[in-house]
mmJSON file of the N, C-alpha and C atoms, coordinates in Angstrom:
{"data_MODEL":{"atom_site":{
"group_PDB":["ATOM","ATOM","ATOM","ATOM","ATOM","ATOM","ATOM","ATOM","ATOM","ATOM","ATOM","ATOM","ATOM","ATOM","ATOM","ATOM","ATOM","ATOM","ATOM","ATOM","ATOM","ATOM","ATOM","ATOM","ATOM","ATOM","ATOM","ATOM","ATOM","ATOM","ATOM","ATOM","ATOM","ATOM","ATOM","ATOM","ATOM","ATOM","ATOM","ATOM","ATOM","ATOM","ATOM","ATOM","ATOM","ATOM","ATOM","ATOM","ATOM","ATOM","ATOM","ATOM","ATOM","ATOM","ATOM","ATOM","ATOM","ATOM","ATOM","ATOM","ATOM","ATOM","ATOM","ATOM","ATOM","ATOM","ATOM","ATOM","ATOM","ATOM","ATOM","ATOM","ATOM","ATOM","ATOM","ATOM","ATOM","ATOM","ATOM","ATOM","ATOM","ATOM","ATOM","ATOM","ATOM","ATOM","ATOM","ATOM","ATOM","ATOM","ATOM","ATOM","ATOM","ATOM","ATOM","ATOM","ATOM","ATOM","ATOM","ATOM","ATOM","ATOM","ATOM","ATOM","ATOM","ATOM","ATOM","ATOM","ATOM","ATOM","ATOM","ATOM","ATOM","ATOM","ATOM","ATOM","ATOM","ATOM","ATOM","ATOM","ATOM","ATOM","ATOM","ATOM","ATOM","ATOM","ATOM","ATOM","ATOM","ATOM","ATOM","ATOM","ATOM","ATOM","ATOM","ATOM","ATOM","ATOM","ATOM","ATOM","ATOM","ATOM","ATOM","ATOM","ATOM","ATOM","ATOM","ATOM","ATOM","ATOM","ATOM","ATOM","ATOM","ATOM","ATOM","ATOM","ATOM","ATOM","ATOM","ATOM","ATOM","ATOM","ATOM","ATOM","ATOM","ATOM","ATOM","ATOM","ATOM","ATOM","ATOM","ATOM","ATOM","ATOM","ATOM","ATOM","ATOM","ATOM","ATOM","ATOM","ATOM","ATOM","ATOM","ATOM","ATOM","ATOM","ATOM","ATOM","ATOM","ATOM","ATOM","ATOM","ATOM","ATOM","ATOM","ATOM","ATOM","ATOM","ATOM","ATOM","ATOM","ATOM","ATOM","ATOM","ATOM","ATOM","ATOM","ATOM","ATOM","ATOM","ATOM","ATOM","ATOM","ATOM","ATOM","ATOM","ATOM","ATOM","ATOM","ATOM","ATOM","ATOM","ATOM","ATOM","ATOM","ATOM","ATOM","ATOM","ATOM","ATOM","ATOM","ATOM","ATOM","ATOM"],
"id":[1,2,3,4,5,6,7,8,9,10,11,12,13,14,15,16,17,18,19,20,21,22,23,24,25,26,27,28,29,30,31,32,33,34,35,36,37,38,39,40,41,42,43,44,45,46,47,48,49,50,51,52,53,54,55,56,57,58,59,60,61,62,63,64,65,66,67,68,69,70,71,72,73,74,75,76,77,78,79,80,81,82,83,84,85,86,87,88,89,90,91,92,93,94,95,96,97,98,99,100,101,102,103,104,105,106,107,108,109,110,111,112,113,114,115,116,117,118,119,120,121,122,123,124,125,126,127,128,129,130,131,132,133,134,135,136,137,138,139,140,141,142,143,144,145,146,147,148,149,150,151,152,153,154,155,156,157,158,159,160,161,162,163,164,165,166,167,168,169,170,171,172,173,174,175,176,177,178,179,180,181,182,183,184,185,186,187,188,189,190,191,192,193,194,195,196,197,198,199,200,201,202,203,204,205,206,207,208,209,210,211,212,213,214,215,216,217,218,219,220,221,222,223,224,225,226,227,228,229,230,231,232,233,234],
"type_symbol":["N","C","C","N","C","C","N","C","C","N","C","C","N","C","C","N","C","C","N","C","C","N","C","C","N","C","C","N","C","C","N","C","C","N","C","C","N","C","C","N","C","C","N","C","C","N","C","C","N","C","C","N","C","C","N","C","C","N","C","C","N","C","C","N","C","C","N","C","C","N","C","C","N","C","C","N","C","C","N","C","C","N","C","C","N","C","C","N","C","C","N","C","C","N","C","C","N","C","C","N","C","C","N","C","C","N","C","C","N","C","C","N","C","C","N","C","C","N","C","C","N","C","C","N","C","C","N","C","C","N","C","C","N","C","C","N","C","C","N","C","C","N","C","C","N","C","C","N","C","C","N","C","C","N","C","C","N","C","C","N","C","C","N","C","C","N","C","C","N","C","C","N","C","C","N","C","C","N","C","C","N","C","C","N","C","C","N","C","C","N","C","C","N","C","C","N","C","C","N","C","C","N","C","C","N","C","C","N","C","C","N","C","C","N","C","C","N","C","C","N","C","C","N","C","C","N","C","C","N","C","C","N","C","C"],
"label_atom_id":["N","CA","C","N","CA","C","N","CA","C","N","CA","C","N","CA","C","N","CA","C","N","CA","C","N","CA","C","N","CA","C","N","CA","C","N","CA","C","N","CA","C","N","CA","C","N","CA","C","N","CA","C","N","CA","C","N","CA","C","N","CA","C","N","CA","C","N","CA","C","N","CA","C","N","CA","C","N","CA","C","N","CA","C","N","CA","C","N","CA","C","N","CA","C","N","CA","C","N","CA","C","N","CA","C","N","CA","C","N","CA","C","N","CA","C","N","CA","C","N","CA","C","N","CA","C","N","CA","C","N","CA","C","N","CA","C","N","CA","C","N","CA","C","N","CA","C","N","CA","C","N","CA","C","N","CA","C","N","CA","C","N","CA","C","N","CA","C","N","CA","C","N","CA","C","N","CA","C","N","CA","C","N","CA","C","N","CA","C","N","CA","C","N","CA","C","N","CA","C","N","CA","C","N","CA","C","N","CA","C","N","CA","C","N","CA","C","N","CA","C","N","CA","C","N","CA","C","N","CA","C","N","CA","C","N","CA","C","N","CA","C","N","CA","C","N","CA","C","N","CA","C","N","CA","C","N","CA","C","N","CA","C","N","CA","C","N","CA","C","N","CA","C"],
"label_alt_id":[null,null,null,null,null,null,null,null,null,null,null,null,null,null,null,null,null,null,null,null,null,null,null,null,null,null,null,null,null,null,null,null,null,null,null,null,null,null,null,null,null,null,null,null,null,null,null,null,null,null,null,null,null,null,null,null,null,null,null,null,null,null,null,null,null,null,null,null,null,null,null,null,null,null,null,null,null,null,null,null,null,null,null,null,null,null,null,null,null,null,null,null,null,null,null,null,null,null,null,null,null,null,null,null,null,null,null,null,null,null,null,null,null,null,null,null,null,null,null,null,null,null,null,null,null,null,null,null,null,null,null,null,null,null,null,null,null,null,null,null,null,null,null,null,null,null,null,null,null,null,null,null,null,null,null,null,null,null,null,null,null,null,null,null,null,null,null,null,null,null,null,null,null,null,null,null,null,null,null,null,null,null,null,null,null,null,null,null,null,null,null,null,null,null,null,null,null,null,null,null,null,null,null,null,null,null,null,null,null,null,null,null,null,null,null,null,null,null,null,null,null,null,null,null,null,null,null,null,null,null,null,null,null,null],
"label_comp_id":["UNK","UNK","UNK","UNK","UNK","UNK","UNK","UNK","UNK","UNK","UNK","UNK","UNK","UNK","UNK","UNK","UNK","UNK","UNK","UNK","UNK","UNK","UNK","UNK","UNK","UNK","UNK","UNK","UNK","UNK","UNK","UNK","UNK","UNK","UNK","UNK","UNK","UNK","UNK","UNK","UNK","UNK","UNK","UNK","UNK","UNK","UNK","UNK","UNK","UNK","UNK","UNK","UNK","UNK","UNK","UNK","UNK","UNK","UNK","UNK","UNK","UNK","UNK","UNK","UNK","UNK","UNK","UNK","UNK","UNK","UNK","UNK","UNK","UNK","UNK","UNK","UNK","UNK","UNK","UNK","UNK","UNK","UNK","UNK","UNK","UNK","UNK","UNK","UNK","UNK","UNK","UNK","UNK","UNK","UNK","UNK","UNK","UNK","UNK","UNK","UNK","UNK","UNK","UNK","UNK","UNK","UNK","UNK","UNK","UNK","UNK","UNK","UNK","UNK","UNK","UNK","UNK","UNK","UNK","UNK","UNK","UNK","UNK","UNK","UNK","UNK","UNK","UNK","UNK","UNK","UNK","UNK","UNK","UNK","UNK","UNK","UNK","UNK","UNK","UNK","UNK","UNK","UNK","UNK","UNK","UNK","UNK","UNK","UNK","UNK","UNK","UNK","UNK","UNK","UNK","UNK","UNK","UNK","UNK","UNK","UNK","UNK","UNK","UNK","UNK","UNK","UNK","UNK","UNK","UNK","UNK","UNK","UNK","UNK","UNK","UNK","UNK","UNK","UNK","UNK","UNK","UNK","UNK","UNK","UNK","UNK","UNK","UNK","UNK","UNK","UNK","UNK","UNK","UNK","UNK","UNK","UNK","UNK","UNK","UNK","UNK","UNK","UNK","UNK","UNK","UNK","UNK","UNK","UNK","UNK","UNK","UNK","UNK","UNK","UNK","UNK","UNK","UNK","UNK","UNK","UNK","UNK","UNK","UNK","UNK","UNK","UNK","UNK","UNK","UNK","UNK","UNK","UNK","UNK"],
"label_asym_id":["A","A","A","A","A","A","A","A","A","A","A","A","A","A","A","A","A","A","A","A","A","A","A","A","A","A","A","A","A","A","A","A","A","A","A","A","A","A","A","A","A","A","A","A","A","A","A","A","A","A","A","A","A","A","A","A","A","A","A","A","A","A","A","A","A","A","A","A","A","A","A","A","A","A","A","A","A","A","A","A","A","A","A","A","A","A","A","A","A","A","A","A","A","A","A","A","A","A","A","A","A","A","A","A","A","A","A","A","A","A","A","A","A","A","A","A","A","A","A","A","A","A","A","A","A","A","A","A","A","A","A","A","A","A","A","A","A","A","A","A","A","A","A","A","A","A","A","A","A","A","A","A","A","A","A","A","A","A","A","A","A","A","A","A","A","A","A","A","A","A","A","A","A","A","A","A","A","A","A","A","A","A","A","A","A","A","A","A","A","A","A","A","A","A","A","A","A","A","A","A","A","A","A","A","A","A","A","A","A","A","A","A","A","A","A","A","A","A","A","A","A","A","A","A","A","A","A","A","A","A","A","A","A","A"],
"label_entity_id":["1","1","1","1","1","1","1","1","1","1","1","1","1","1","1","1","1","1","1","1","1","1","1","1","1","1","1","1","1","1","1","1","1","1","1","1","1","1","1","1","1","1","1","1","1","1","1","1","1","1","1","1","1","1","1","1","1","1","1","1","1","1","1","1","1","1","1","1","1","1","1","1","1","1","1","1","1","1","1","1","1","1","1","1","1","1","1","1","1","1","1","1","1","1","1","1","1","1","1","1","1","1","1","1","1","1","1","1","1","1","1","1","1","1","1","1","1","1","1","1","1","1","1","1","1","1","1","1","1","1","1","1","1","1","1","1","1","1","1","1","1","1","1","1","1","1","1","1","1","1","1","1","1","1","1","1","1","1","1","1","1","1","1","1","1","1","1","1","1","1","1","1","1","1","1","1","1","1","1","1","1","1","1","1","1","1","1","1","1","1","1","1","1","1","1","1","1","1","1","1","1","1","1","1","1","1","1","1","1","1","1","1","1","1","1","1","1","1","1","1","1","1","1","1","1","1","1","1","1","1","1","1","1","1"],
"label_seq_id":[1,1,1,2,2,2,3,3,3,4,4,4,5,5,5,6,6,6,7,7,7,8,8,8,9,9,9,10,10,10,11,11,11,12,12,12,13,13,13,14,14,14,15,15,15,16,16,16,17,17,17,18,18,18,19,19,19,20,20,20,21,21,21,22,22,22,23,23,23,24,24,24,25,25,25,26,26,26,27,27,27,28,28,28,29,29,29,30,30,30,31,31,31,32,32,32,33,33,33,34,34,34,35,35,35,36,36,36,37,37,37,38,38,38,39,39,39,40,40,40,41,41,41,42,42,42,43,43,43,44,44,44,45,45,45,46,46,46,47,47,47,48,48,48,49,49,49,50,50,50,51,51,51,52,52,52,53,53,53,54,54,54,55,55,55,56,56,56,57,57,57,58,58,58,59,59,59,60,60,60,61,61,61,62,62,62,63,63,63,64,64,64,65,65,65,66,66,66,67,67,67,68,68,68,69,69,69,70,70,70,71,71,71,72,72,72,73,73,73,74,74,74,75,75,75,76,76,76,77,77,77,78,78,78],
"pdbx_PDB_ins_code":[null,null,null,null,null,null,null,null,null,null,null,null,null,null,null,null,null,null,null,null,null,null,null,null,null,null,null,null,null,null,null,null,null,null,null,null,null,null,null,null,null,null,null,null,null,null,null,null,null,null,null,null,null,null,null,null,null,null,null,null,null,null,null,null,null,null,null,null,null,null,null,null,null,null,null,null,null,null,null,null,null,null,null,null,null,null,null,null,null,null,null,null,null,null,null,null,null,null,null,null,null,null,null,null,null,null,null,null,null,null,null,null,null,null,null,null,null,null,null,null,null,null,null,null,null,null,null,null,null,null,null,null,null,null,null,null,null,null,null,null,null,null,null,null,null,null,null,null,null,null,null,null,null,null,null,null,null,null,null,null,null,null,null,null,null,null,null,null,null,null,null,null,null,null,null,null,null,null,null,null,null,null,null,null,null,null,null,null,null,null,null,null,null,null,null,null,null,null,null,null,null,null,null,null,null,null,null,null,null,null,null,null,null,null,null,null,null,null,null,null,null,null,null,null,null,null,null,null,null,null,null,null,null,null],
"Cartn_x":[183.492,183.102,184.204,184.585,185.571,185.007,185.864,185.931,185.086,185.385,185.062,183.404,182.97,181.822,180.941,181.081,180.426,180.351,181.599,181.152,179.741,180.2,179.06,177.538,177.659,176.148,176.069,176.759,176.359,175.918,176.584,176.347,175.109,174.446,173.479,171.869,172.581,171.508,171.248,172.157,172.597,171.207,171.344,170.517,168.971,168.718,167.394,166.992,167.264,167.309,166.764,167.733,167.475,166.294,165.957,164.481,163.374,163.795,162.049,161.727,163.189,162.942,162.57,162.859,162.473,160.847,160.331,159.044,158.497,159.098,158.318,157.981,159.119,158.986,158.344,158.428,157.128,156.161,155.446,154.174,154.345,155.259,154.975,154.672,155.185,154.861,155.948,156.674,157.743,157.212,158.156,157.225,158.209,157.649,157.88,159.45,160.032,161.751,162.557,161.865,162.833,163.837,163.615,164.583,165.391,165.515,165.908,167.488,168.162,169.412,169.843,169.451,169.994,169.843,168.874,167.896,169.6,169.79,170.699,172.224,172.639,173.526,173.914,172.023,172.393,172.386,171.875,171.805,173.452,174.501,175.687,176.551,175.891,176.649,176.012,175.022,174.465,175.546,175.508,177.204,178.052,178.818,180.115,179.859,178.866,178.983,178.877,178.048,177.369,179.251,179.752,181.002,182.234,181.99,183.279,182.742,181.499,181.126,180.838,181.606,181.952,180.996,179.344,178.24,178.754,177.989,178.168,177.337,176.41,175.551,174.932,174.345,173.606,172.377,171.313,169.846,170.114,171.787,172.073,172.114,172.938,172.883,171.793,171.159,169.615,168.674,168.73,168.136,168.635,169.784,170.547,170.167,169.946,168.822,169.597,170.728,172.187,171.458,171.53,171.22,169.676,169.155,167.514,166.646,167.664,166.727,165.699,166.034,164.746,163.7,163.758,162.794,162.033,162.673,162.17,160.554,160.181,158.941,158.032,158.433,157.267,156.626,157.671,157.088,155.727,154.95,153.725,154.338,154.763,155.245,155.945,156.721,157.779,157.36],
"Cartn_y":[15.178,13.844,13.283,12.257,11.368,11.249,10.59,10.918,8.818,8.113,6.45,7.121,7.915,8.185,8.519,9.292,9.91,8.911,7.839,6.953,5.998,5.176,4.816,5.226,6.378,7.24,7.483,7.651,7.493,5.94,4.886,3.736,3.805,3.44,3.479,4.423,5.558,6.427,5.327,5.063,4.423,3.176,2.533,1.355,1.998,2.547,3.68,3.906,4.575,4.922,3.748,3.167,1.521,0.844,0.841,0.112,1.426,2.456,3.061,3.503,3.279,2.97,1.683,0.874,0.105,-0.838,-0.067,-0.538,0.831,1.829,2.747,2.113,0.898,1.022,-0.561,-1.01,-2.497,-2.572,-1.244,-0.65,-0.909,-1.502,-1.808,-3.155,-4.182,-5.475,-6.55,-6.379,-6.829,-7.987,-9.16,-10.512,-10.398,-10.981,-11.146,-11.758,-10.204,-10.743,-10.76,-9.583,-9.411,-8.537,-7.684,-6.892,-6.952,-8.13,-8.596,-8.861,-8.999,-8.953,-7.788,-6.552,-5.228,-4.543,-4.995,-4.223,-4.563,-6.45,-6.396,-5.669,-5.718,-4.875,-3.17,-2.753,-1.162,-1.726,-2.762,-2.181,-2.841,-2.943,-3.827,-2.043,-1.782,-0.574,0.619,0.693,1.476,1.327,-0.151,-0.688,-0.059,-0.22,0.638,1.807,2.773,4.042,4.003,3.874,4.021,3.349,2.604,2.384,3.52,3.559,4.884,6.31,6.128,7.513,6.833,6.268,5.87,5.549,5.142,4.695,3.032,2.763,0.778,0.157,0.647,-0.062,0.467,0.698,1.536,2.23,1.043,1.632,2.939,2.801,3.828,5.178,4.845,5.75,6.998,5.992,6.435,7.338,6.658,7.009,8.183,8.98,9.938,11.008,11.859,12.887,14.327,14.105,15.956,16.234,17.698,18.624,18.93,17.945,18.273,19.096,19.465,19.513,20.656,21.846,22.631,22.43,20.776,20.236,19.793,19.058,17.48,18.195,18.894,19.898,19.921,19.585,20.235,18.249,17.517,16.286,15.653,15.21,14.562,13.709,12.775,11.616,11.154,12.492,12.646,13.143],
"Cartn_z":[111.389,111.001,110.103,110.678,109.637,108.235,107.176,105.817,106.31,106.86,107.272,107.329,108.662,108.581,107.427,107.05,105.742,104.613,104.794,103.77,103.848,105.196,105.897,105.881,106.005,106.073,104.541,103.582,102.044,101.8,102.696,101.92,102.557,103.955,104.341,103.66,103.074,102.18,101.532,100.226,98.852,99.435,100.232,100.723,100.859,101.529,101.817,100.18,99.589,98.502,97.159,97.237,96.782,96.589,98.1,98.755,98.165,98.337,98.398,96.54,96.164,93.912,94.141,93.98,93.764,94.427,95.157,96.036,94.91,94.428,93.872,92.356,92.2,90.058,90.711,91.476,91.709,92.241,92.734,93.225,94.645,95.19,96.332,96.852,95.725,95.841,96.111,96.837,96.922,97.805,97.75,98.498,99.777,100.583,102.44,102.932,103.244,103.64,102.079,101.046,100.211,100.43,101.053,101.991,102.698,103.352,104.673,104.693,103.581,103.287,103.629,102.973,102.256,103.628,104.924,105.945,106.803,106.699,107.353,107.453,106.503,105.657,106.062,106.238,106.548,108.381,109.184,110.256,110.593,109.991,110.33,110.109,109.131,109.169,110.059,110.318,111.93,112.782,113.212,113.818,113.968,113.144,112.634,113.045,112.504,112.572,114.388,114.682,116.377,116.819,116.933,117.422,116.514,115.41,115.172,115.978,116.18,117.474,118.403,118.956,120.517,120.921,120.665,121.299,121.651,122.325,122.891,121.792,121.018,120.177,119.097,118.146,116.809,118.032,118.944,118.966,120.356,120.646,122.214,121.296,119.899,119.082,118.728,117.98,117.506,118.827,120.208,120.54,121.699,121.228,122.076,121.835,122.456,122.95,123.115,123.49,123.398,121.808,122.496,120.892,121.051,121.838,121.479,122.137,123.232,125.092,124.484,123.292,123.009,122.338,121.834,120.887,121.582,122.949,123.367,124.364,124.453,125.011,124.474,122.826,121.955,121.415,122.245,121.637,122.584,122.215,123.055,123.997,123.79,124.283,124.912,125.588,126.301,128.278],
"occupancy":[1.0,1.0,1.0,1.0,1.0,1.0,1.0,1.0,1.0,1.0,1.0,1.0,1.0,1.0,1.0,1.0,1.0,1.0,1.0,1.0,1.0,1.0,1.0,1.0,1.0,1.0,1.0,1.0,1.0,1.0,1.0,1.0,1.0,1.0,1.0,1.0,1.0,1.0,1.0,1.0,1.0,1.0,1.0,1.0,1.0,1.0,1.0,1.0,1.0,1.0,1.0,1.0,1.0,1.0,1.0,1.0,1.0,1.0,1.0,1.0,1.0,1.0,1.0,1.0,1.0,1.0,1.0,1.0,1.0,1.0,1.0,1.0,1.0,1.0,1.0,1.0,1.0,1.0,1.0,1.0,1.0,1.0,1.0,1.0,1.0,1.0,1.0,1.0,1.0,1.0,1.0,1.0,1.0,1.0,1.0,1.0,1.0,1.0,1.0,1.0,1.0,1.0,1.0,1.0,1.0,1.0,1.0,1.0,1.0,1.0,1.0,1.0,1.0,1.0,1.0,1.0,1.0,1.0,1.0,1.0,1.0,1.0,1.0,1.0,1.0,1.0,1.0,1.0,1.0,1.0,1.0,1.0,1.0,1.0,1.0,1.0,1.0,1.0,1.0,1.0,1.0,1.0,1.0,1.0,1.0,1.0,1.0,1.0,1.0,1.0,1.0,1.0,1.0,1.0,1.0,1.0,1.0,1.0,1.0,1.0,1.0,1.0,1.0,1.0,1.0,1.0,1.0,1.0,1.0,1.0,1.0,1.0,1.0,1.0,1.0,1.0,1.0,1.0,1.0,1.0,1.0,1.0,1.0,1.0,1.0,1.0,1.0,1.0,1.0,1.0,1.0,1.0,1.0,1.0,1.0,1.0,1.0,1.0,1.0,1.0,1.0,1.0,1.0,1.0,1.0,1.0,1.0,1.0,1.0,1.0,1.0,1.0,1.0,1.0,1.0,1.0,1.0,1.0,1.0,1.0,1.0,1.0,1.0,1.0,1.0,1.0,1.0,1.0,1.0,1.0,1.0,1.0,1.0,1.0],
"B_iso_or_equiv":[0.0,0.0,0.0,0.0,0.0,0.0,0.0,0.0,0.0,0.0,0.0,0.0,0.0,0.0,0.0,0.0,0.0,0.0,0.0,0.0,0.0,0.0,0.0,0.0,0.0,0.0,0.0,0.0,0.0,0.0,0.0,0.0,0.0,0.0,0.0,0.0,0.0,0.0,0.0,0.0,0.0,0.0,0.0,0.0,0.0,0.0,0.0,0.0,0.0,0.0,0.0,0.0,0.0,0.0,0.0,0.0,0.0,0.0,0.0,0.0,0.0,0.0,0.0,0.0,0.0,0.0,0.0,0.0,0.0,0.0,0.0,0.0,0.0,0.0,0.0,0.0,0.0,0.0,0.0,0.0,0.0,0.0,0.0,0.0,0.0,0.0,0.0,0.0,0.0,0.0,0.0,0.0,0.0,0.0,0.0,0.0,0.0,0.0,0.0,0.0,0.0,0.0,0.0,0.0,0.0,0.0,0.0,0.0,0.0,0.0,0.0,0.0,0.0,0.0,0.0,0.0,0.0,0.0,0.0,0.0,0.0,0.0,0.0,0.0,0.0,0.0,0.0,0.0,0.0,0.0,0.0,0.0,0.0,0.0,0.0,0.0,0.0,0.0,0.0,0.0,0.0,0.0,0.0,0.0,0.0,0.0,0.0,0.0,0.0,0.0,0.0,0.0,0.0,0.0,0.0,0.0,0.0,0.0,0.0,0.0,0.0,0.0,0.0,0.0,0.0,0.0,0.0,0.0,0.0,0.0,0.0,0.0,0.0,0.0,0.0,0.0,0.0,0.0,0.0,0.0,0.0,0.0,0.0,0.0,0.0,0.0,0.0,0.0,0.0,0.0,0.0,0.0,0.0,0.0,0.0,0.0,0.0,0.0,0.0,0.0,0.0,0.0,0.0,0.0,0.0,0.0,0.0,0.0,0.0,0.0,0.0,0.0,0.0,0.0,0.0,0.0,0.0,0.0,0.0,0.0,0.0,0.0,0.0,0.0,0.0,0.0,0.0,0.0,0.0,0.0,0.0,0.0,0.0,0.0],
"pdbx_formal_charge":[null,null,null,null,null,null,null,null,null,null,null,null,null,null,null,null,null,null,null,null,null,null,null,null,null,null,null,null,null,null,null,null,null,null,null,null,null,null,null,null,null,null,null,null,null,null,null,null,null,null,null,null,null,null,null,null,null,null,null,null,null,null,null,null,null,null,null,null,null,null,null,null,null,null,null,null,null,null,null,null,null,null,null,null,null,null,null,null,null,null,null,null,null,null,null,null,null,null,null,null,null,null,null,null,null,null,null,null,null,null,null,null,null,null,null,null,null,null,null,null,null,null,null,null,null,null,null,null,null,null,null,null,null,null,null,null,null,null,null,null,null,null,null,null,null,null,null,null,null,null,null,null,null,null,null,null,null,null,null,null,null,null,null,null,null,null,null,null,null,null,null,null,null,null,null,null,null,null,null,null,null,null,null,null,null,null,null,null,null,null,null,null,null,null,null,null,null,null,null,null,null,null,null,null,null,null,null,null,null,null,null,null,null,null,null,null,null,null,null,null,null,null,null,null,null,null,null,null,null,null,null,null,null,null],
"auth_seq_id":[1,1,1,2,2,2,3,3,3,4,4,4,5,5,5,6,6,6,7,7,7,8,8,8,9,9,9,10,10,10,11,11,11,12,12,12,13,13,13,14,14,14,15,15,15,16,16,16,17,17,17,18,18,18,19,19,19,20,20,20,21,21,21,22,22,22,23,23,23,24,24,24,25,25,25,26,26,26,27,27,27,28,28,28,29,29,29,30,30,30,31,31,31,32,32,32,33,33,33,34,34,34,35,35,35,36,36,36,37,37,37,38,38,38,39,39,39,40,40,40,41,41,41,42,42,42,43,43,43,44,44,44,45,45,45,46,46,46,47,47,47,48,48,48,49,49,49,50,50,50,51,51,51,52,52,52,53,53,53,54,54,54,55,55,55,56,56,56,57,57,57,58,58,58,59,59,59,60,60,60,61,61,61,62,62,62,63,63,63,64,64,64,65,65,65,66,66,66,67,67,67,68,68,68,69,69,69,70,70,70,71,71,71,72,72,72,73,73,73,74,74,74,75,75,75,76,76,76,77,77,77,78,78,78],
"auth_comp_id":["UNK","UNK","UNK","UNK","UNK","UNK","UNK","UNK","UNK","UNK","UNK","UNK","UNK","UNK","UNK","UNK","UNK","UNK","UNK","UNK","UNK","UNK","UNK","UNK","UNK","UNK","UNK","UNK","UNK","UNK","UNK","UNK","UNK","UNK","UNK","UNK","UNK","UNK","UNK","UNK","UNK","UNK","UNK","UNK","UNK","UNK","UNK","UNK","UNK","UNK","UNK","UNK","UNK","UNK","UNK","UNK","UNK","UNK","UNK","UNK","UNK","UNK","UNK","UNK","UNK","UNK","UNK","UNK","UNK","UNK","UNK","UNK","UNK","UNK","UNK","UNK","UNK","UNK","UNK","UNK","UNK","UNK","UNK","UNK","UNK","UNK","UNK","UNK","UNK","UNK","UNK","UNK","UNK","UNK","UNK","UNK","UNK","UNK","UNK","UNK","UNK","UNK","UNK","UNK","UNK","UNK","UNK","UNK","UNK","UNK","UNK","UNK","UNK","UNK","UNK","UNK","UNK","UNK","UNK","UNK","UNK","UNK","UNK","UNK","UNK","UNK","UNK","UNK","UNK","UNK","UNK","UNK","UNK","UNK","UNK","UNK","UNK","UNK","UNK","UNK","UNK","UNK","UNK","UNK","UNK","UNK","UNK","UNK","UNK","UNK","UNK","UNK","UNK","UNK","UNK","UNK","UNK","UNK","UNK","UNK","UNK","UNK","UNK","UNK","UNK","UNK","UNK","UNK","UNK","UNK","UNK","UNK","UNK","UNK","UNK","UNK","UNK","UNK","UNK","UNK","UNK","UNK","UNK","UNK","UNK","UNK","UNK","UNK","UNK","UNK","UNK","UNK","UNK","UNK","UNK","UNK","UNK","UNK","UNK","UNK","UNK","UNK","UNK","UNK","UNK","UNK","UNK","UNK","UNK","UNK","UNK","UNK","UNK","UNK","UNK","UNK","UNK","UNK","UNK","UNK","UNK","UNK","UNK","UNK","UNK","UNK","UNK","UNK","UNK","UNK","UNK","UNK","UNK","UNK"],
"auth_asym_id":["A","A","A","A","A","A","A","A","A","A","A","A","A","A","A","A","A","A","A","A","A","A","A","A","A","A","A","A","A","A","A","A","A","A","A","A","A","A","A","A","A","A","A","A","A","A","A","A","A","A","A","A","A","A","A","A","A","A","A","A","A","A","A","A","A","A","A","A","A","A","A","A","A","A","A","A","A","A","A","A","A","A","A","A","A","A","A","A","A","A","A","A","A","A","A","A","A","A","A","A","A","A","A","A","A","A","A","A","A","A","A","A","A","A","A","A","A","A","A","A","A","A","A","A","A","A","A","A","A","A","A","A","A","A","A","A","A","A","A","A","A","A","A","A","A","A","A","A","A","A","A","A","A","A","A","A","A","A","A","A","A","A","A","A","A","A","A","A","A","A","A","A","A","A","A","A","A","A","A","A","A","A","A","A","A","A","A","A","A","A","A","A","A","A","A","A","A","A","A","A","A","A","A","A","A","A","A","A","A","A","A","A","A","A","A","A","A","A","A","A","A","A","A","A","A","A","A","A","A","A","A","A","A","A"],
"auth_atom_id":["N","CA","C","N","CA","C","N","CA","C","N","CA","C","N","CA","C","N","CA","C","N","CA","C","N","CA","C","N","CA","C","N","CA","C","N","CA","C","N","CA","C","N","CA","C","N","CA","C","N","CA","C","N","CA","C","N","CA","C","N","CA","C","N","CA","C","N","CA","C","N","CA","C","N","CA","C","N","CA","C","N","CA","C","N","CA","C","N","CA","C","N","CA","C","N","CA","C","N","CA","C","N","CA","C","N","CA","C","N","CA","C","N","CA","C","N","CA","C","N","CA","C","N","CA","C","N","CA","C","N","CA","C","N","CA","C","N","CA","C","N","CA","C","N","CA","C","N","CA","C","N","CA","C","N","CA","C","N","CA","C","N","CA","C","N","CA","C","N","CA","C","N","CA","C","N","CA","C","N","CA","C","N","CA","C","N","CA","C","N","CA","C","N","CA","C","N","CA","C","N","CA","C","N","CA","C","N","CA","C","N","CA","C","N","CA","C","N","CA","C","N","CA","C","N","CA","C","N","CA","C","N","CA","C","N","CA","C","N","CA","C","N","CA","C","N","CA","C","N","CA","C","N","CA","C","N","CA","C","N","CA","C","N","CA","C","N","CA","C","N","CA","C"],
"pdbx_PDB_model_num":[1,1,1,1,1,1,1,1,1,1,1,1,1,1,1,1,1,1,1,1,1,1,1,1,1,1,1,1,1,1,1,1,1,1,1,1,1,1,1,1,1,1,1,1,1,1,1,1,1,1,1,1,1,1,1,1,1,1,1,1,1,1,1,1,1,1,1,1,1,1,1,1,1,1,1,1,1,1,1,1,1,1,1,1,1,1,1,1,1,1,1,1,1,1,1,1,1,1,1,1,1,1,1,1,1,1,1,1,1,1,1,1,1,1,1,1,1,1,1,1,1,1,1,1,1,1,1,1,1,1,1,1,1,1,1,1,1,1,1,1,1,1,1,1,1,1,1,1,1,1,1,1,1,1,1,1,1,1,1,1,1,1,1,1,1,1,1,1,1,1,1,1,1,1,1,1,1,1,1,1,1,1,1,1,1,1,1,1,1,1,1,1,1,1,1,1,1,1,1,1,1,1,1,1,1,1,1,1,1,1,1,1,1,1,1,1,1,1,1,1,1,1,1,1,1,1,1,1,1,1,1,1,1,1]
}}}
């Protein structure tokens, strides 16, 4: 994994992270599309990452399946 990747996937944590303190120190009251900046932000960098690993898009990414074939049995839904 590139040293670009790993940054990416730290900033994307850093964002994750962010959202679930702060919904934790405001109970959970955050008003409608306060997120929606920061949401955009991590999925621009999904982007990036899914194109520095050669995918066409972040959701071809997410939803690539190599690595799993001994999991994918035990899922219902499949």
């Amino acid at each position: 994994m590139t040293r670009q990747k790993k940054e990416i996937i730290k900033k994307i944590d850093e964002i994750d992270e962010f959202i679930h303190v702060d919904e934790q120190l405001g109970c959970g009251f955050a008003p409608a599309g306060f997120y929606d900046d920061l949401l955009d932000q991590q999925w621009d960098l999904y982007e990036e990452l899914a194109r520095l690993s050669h995918y066409p898009d972040a959701m071809t990414m997410m939803n690539d399946t190599r690595g799993l074939e001994q999991h994918l049995s035990e899922l219902p839904f499949i």
